[in-house]
Structures are given as C-alpha cells and as structure tokens.
MOPAC internal coordinates of N, CA, C and O (Angstrom, degrees):
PM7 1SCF
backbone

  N    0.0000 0     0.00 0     0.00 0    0    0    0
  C    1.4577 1     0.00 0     0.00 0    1    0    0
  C    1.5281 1   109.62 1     0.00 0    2    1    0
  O    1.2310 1   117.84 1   -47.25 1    3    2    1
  N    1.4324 1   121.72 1   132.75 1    3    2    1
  C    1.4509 1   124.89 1   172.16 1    5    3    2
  C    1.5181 1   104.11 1   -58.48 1    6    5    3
  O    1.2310 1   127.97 1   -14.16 1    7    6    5
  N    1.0107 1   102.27 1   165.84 1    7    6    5
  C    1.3446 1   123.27 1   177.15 1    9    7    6
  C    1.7007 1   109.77 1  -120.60 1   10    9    7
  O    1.2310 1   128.42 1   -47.79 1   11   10    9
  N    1.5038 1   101.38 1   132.21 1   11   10    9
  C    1.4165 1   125.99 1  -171.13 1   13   11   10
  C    1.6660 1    94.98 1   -54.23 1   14   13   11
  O    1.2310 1   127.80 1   -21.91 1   15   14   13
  N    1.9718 1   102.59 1   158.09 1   15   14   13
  C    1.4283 1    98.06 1   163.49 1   17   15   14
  C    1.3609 1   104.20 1   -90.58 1   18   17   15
  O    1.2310 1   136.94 1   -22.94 1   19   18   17
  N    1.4787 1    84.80 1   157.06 1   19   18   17
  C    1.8466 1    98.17 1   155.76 1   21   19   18
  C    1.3018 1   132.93 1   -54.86 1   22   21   19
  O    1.2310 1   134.68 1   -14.11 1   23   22   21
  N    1.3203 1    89.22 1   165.89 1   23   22   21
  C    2.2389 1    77.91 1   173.70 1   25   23   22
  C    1.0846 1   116.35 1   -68.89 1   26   25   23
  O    1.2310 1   116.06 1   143.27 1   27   26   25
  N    0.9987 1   125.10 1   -36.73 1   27   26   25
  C    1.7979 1   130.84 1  -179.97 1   29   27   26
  C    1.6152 1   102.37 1   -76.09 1   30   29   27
  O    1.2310 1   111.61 1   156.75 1   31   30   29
  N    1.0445 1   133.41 1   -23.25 1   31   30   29
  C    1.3569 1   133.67 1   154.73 1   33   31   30
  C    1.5151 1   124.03 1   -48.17 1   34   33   31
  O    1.2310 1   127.76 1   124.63 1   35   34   33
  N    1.5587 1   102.66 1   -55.37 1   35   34   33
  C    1.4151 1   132.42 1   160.73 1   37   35   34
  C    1.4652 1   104.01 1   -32.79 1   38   37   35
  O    1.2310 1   124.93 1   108.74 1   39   38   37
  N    1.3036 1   108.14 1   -71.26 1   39   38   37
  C    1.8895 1   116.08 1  -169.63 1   41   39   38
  C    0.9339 1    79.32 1   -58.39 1   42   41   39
  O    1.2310 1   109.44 1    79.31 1   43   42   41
  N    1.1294 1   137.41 1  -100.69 1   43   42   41
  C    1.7658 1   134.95 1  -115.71 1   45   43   42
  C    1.2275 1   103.77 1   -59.71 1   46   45   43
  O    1.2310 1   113.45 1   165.42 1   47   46   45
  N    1.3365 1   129.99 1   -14.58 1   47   46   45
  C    1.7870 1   135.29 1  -179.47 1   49   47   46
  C    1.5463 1   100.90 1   -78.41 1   50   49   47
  O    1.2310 1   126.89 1   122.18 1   51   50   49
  N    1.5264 1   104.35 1   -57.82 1   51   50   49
  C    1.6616 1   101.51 1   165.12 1   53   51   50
  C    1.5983 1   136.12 1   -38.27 1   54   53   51
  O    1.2310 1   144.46 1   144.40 1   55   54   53
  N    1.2286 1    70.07 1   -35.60 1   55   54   53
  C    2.0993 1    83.82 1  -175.93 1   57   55   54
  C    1.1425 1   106.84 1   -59.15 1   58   57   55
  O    1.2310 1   125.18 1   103.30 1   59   58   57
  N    1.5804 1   107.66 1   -76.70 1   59   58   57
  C    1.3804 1   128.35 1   161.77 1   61   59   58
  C    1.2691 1   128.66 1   -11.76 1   62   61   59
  O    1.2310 1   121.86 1   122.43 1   63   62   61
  N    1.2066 1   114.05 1   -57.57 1   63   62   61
  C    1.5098 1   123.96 1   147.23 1   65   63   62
  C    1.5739 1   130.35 1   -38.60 1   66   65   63
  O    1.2310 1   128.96 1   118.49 1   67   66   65
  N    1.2663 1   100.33 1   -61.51 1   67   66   65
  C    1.8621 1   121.67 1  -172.01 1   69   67   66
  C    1.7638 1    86.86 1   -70.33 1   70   69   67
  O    1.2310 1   118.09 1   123.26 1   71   70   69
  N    1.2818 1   121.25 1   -56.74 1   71   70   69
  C    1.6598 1   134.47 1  -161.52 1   73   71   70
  C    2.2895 1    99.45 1   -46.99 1   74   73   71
  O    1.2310 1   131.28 1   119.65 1   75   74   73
  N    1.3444 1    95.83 1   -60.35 1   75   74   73
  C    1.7559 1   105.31 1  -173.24 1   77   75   74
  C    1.7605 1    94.86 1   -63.12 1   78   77   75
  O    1.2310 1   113.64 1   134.12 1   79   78   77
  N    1.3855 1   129.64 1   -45.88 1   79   78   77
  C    1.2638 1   138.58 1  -170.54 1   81   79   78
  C    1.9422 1   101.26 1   -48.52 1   82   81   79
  O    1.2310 1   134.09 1   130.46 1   83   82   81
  N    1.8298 1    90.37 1   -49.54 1   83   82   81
  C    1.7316 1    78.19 1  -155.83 1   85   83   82
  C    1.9439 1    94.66 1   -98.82 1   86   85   83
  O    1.2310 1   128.87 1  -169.31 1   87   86   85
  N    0.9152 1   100.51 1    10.69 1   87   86   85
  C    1.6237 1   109.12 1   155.96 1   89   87   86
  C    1.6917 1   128.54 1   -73.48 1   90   89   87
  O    1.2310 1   131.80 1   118.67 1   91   90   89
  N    1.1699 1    94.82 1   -61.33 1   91   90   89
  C    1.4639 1   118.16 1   161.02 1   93   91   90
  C    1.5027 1   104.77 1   -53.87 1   94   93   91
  O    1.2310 1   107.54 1   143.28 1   95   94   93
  N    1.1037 1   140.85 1   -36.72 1   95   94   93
  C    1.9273 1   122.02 1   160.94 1   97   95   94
  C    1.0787 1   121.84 1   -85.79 1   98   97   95
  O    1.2310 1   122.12 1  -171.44 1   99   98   97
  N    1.0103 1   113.55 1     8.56 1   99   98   97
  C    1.9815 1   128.15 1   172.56 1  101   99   98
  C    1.5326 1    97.03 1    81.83 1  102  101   99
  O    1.2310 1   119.89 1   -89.44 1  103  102  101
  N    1.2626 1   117.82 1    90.56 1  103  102  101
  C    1.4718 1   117.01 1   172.69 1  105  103  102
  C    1.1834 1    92.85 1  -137.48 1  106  105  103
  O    1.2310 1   119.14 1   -43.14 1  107  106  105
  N    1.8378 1   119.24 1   136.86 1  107  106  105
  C    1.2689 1   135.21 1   140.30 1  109  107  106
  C    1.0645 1   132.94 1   -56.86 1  110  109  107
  O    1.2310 1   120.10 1   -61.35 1  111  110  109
  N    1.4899 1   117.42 1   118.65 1  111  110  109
  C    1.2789 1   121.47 1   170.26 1  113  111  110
  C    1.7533 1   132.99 1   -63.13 1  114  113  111
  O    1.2310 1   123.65 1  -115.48 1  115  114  113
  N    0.8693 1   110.61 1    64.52 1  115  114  113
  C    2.1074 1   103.93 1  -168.88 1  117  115  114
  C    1.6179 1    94.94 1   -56.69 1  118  117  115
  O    1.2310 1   112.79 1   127.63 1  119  118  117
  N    1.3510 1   131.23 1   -52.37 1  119  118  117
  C    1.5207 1   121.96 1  -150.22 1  121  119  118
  C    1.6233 1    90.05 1  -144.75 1  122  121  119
  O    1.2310 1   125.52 1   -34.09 1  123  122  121
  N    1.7003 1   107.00 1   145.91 1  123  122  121
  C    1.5431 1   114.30 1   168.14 1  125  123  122
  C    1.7105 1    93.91 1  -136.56 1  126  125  123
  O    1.2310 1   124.23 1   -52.50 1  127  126  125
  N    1.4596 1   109.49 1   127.50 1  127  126  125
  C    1.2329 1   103.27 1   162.80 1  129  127  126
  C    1.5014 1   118.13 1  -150.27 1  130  129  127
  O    1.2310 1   129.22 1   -70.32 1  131  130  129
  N    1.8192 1    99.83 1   109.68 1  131  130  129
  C    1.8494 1   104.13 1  -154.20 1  133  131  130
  C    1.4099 1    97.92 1   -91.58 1  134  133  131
  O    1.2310 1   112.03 1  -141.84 1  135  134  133
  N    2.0485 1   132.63 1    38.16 1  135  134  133
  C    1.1793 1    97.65 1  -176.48 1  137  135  134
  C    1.6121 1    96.14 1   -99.35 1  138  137  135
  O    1.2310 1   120.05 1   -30.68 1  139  138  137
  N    1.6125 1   117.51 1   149.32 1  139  138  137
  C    1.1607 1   127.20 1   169.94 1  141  139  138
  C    1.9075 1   112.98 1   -36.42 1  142  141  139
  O    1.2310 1   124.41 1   -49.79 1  143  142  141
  N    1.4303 1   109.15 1   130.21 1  143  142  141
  C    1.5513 1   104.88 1  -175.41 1  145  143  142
  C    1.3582 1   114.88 1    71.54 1  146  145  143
  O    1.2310 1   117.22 1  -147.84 1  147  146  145
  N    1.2615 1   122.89 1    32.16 1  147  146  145
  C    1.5515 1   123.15 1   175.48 1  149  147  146
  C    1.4977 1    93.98 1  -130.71 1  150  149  147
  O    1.2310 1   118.97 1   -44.80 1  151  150  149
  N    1.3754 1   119.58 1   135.20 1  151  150  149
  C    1.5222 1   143.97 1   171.85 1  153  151  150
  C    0.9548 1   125.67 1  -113.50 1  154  153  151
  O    1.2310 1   120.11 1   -57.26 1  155  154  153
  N    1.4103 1   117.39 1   122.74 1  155  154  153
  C    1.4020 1   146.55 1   -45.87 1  157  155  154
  C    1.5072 1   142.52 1   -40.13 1  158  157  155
  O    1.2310 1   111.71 1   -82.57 1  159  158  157
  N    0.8296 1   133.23 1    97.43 1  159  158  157
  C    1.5928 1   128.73 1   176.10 1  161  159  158
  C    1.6317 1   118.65 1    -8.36 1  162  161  159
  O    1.2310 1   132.77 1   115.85 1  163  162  161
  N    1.7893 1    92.93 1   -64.15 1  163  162  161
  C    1.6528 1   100.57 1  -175.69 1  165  163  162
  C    1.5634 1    89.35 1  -119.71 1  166  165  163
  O    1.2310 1   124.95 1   -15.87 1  167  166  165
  N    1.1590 1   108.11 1   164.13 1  167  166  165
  C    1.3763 1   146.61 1   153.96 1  169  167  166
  C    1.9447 1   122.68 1  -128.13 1  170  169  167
  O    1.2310 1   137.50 1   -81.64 1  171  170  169
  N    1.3008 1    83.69 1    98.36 1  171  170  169
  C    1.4831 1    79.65 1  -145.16 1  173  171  170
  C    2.3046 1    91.76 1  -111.48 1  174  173  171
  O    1.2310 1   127.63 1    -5.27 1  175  174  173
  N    1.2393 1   102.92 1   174.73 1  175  174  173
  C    2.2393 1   101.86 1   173.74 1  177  175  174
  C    1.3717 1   103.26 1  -147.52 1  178  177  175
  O    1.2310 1   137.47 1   -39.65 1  179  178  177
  N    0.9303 1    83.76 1   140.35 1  179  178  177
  C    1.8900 1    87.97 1  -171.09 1  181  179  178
  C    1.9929 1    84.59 1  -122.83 1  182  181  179
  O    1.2310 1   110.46 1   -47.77 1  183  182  181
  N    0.9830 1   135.54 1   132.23 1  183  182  181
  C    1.6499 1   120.86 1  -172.23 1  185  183  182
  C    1.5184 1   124.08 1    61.36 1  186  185  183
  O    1.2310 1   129.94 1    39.33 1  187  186  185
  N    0.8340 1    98.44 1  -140.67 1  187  186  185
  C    1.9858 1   112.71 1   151.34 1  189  187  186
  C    1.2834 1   121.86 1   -84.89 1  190  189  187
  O    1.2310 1   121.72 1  -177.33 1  191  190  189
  N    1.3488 1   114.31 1     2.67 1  191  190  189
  C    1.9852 1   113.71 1  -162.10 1  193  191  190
  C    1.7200 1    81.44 1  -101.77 1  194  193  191
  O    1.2310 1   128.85 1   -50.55 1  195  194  193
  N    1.4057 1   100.56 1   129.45 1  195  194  193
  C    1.3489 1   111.04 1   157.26 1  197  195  194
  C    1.6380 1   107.71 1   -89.21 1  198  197  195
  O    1.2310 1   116.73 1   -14.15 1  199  198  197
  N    1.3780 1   123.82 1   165.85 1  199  198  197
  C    1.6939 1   109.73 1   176.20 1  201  199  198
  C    1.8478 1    84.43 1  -161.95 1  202  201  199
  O    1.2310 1   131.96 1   -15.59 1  203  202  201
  N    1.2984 1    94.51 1   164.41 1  203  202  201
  C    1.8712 1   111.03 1  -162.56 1  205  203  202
  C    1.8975 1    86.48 1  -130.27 1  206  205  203
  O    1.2310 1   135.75 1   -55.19 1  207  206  205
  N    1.4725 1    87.12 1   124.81 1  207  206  205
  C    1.3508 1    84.35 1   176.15 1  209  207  206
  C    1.7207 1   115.42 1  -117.21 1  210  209  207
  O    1.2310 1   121.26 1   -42.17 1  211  210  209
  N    1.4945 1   115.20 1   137.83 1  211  210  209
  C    1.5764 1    99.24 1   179.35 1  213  211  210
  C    1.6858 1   114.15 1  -109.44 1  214  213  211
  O    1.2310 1   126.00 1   -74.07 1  215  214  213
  N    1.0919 1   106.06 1   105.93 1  215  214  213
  C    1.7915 1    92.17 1   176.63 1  217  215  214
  C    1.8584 1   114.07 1  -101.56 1  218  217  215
  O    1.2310 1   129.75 1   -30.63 1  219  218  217
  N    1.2627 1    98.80 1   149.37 1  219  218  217
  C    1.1819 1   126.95 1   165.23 1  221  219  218
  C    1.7651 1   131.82 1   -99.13 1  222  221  219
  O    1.2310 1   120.11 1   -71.95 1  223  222  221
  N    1.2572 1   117.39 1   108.05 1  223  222  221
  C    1.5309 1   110.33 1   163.58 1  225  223  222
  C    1.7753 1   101.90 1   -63.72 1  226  225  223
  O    1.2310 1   124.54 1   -51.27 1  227  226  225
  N    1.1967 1   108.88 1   128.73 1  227  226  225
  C    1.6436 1   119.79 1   155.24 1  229  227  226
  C    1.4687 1   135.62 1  -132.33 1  230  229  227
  O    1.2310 1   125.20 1   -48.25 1  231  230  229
  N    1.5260 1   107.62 1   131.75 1  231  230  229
  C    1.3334 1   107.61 1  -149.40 1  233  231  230
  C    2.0740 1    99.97 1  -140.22 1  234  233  231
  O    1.2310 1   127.59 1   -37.59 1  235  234  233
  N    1.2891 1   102.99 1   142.41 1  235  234  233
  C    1.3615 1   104.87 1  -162.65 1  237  235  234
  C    1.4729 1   129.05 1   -65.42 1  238  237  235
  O    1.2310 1   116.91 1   -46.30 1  239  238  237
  N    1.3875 1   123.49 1   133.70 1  239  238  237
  C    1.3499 1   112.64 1    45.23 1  241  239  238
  C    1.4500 1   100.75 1  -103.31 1  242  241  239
  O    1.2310 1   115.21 1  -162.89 1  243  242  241
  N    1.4465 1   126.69 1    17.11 1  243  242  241
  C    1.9651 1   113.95 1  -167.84 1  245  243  242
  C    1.7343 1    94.59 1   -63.08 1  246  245  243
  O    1.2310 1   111.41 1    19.52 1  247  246  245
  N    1.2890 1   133.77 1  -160.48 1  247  246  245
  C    1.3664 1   146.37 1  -127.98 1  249  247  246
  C    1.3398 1    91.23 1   179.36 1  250  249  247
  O    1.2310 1   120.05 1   -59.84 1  251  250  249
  N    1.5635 1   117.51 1   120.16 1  251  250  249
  C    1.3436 1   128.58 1   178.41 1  253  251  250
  C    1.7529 1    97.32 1   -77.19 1  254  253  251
  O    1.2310 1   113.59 1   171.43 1  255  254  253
  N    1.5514 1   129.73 1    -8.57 1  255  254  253
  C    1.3091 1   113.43 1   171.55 1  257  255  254
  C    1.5087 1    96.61 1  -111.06 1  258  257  255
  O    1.2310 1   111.69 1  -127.65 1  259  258  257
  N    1.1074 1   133.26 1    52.35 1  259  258  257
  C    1.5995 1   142.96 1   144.47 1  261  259  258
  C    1.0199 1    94.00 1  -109.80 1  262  261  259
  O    1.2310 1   130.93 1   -50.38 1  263  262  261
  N    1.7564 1    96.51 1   129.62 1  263  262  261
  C    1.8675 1   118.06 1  -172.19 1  265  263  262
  C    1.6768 1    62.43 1  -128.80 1  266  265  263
  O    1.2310 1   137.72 1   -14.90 1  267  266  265
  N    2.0873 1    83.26 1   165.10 1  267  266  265
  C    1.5664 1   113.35 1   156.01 1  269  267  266
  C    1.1833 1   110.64 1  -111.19 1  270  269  267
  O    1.2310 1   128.13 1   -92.54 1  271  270  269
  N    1.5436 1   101.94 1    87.46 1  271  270  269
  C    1.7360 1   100.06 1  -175.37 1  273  271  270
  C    1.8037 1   133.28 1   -67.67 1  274  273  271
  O    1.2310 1   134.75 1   173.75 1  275  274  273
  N    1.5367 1    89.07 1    -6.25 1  275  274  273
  C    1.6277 1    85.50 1   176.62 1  277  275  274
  C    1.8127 1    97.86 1   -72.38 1  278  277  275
  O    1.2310 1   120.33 1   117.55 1  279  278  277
  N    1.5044 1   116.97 1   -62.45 1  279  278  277
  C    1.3001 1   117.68 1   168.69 1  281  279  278
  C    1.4046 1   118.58 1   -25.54 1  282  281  279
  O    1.2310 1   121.92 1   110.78 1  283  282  281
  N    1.2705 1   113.92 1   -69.22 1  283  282  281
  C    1.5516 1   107.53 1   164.09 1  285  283  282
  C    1.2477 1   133.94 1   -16.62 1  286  285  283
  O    1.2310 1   134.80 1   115.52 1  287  286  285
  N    1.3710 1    88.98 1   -64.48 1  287  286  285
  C    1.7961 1   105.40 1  -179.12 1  289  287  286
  C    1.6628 1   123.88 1   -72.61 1  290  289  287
  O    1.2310 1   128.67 1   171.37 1  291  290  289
  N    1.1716 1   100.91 1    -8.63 1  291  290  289
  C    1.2700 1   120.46 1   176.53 1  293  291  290
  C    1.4299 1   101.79 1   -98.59 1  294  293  291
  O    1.2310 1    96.02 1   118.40 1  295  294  293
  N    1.1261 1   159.82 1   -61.60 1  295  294  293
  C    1.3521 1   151.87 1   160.68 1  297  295  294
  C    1.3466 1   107.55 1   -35.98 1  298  297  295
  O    1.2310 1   117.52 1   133.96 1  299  298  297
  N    1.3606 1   122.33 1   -46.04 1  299  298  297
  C    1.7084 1   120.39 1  -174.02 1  301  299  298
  C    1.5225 1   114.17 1   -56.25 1  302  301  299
  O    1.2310 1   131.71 1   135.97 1  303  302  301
  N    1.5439 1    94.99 1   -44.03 1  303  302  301
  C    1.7169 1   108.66 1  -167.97 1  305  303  302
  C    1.6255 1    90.03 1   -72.60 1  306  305  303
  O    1.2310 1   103.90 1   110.37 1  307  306  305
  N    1.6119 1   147.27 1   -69.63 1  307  306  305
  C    0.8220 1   131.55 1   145.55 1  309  307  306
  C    2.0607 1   122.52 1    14.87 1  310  309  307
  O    1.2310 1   137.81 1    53.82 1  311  310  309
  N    0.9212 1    83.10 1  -126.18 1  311  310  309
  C    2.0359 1    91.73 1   156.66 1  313  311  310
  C    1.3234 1   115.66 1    -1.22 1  314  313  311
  O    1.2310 1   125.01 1   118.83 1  315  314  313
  N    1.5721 1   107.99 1   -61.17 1  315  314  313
  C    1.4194 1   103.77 1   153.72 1  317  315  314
  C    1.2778 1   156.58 1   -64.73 1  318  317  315
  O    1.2310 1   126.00 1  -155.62 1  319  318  317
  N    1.1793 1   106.08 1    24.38 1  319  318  317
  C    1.8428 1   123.91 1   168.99 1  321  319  318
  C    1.0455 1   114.85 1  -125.97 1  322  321  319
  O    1.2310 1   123.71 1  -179.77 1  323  322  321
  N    1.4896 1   110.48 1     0.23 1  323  322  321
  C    1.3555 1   112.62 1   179.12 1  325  323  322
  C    1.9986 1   100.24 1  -109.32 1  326  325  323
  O    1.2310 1   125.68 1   173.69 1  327  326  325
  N    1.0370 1   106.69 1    -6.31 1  327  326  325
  C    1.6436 1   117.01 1  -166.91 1  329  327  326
  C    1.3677 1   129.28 1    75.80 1  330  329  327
  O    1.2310 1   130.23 1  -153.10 1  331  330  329
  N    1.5035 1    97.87 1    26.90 1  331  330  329
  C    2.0526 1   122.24 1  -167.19 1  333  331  330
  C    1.3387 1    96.57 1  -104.02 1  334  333  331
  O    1.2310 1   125.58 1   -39.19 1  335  334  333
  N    1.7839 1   106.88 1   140.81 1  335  334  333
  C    1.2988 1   126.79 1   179.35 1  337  335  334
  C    1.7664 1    78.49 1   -87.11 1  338  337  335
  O    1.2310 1   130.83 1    -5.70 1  339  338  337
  N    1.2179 1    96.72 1   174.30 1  339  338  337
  C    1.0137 1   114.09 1  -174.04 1  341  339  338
  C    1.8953 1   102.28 1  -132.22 1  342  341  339
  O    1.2310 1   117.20 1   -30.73 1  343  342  341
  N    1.6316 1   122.93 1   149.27 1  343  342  341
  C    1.3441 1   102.89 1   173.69 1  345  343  342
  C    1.4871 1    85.76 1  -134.00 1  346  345  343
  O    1.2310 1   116.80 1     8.95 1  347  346  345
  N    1.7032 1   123.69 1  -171.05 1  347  346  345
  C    0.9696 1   123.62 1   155.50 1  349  347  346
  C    1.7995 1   114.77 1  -146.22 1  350  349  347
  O    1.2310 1   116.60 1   -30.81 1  351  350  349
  N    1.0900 1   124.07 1   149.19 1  351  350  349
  C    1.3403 1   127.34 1  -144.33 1  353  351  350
  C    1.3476 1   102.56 1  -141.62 1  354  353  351
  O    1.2310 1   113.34 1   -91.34 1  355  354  353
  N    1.8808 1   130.19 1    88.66 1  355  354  353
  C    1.0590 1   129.43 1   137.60 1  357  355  354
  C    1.0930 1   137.83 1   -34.69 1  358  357  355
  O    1.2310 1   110.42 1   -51.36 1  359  358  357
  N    1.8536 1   135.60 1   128.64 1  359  358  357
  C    1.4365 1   117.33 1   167.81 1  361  359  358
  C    1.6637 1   109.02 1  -123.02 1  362  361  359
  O    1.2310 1   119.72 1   -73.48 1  363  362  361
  N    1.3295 1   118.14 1   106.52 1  363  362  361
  C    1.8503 1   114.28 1  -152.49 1  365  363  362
  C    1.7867 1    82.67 1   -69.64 1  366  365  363
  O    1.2310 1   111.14 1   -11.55 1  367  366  365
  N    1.2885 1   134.28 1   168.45 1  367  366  365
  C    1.2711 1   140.36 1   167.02 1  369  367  366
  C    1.4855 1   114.25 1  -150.66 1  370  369  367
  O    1.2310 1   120.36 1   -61.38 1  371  370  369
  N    1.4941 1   116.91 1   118.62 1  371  370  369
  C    1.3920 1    93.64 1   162.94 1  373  371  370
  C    1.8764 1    90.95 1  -157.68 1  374  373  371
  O    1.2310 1   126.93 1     3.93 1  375  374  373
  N    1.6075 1   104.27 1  -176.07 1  375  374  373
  C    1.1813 1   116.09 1  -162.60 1  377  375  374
  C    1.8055 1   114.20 1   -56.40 1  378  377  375
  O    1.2310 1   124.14 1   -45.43 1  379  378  377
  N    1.3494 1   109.66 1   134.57 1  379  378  377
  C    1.6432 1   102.24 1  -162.36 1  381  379  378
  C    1.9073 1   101.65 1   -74.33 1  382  381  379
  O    1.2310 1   110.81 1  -166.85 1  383  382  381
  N    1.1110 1   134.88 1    13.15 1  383  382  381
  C    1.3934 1   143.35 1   157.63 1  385  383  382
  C    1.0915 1   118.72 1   -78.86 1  386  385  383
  O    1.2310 1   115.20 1   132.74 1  387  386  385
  N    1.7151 1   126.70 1   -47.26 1  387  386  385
  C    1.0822 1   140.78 1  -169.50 1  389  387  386
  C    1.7612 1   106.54 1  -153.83 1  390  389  387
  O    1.2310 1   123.10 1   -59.82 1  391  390  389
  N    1.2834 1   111.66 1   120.18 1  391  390  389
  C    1.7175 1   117.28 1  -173.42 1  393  391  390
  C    1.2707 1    97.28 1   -64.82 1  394  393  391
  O    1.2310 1   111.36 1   157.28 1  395  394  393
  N    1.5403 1   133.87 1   -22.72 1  395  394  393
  C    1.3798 1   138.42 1  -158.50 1  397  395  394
  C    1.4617 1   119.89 1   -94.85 1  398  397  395
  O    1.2310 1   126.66 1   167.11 1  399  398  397
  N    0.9932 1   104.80 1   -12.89 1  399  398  397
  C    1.7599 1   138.12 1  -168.64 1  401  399  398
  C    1.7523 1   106.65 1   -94.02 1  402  401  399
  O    1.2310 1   110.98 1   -64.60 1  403  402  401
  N    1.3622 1   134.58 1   115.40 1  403  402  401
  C    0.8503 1   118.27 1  -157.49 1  405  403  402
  C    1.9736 1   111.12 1   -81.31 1  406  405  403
  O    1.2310 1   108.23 1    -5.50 1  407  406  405
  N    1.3158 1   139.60 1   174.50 1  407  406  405
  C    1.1826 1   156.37 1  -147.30 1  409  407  406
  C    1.7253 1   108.41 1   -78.66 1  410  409  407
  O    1.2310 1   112.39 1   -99.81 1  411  410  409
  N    1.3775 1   131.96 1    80.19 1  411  410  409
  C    1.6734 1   110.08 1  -161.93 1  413  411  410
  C    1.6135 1   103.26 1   -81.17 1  414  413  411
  O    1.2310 1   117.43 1   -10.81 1  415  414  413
  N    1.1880 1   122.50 1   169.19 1  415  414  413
  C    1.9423 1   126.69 1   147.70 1  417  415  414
  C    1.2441 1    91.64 1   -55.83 1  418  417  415
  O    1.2310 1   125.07 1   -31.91 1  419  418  417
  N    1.3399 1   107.87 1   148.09 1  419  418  417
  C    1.5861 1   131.43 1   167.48 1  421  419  418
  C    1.2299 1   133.70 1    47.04 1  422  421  419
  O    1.2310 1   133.21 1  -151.36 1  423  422  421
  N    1.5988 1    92.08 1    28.64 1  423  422  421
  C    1.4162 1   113.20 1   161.27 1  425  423  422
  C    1.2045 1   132.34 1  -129.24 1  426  425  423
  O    1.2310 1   104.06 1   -39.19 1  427  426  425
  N    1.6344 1   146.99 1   140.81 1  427  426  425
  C    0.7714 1   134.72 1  -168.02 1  429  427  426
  C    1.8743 1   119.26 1   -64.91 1  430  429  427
  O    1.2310 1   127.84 1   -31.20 1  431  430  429
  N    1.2193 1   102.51 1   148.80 1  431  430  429
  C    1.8261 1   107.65 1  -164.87 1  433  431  430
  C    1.9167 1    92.12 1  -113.50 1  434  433  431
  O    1.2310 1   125.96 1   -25.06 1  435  434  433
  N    1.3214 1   106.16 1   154.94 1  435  434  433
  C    1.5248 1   120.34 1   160.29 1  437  435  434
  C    1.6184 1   115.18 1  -112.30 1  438  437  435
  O    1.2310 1   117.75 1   -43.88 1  439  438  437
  N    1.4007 1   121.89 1   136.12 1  439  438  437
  C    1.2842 1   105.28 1  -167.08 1  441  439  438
  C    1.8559 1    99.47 1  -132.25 1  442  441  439
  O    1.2310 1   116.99 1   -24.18 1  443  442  441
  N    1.0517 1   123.32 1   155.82 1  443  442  441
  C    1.5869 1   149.56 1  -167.37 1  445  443  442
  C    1.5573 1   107.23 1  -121.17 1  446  445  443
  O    1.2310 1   123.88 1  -110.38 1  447  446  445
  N    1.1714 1   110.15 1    69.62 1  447  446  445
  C    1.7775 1   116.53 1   168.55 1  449  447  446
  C    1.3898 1   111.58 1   -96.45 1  450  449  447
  O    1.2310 1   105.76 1   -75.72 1  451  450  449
  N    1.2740 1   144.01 1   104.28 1  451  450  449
  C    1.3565 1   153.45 1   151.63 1  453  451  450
  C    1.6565 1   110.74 1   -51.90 1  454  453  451
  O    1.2310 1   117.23 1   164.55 1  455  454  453
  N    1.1545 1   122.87 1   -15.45 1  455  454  453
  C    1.7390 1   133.95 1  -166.63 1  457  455  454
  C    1.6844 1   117.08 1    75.78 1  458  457  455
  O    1.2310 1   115.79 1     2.22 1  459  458  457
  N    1.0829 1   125.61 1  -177.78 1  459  458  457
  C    1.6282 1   128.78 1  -179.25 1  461  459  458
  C    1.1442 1    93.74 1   -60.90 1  462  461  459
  O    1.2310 1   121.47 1   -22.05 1  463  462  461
  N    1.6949 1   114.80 1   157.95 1  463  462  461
  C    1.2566 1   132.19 1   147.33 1  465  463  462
  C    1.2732 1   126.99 1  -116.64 1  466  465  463
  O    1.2310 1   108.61 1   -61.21 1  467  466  465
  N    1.0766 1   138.91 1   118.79 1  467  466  465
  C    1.4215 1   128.91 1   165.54 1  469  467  466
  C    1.8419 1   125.16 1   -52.48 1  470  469  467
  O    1.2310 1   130.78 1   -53.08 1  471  470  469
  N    1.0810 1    96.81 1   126.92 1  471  470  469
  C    1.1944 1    90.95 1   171.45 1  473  471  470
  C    1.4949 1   128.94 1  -150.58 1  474  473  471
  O    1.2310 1   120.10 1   180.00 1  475  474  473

C-alpha cells in the first residue's frame, strides 16, 4: 500500500496549484515561501498592486470554504502596511477514486480549487 503524503507534501501540491493559477493571470512573483506555518506563501504584483497570498492544502472532512479567519486577518492587517490586498487560496485535495480517501504518492489525486479570494 502507498503511503499517504505529508502535510508539507500537501502544501507544496497546493502551491503548485495556486503558483500555475496566479501565473496564468500575469502575476509577479516578488517572494515564495512553501514552509508549513510561514505567512504568506506568495507575495506576488500584478501592476503596482502588491498582494500577499495565503494558501491552504484541504483535505476531508475540513471544507474548502473553512478559512482561519483570525490568520487571515492577521496577514491582511500585515499586507496592510505594506499597501497589499491580501487574497486567500484554498486547495480541497483528496484521492482521485474517492475525494474522501486521503492523497497517496503515486497515485493519482482529485483536487477542489475555487481560485483566490480577496479578502
């Protein structure tokens, strides 16, 4: 039997995800930082707007619309001294057989991206 990823496995799949997403709308990358418990992931400028992005791997039973809004709000207020919107970016993940089943190595995964949100 494979063995599940890690959580930090988890992120970096998220990223990856969120990373091609905010590429694909023409966003600059200034800062990437995938370690678990570090705020913001990206720091990313689309124009002159700098923006702080927070992503989440999520995996069942959590709810890709369960935010951690104190975290949130703490990155936003953050963001805000710098003059950065802030977004935040769920990525639901689970086994591509069963969404309920958690994520193995070397198996195919199904994933639940809604895109950034501002908030």
């Amino acid at each position: 039997m494979n063995e599940k990823l890690t959580a930090q496995e988890l992120h970096n799949l998220a990223m990856n995800i969120v990373g091609k997403d905010l590429e694909n709308q023409g966003y600059e990358f200034l800062a990437v930082n995938s370690k678990l418990q570090r705020n913001p992931q990206f720091v990313i400028q689309k124009g002159k707007q700098m923006s702080f992005v927070v992503v989440r791997a999520i995996c069942h039973p959590q709810k890709v619309s369960d935010m951690d809004k104190i975290l949130v709000q703490k990155v936003k207020d953050h963001g805000e001294k710098f003059d950065a919107t802030t977004f935040y970016a769920a990525v639901g993940l689970g086994h591509a057989d069963d969404f309920e089943k958690p994520v193995l190595k070397d198996e195919d995964f199904a994933q639940l991206y809604p895109g950034i949100k501002q908030v």
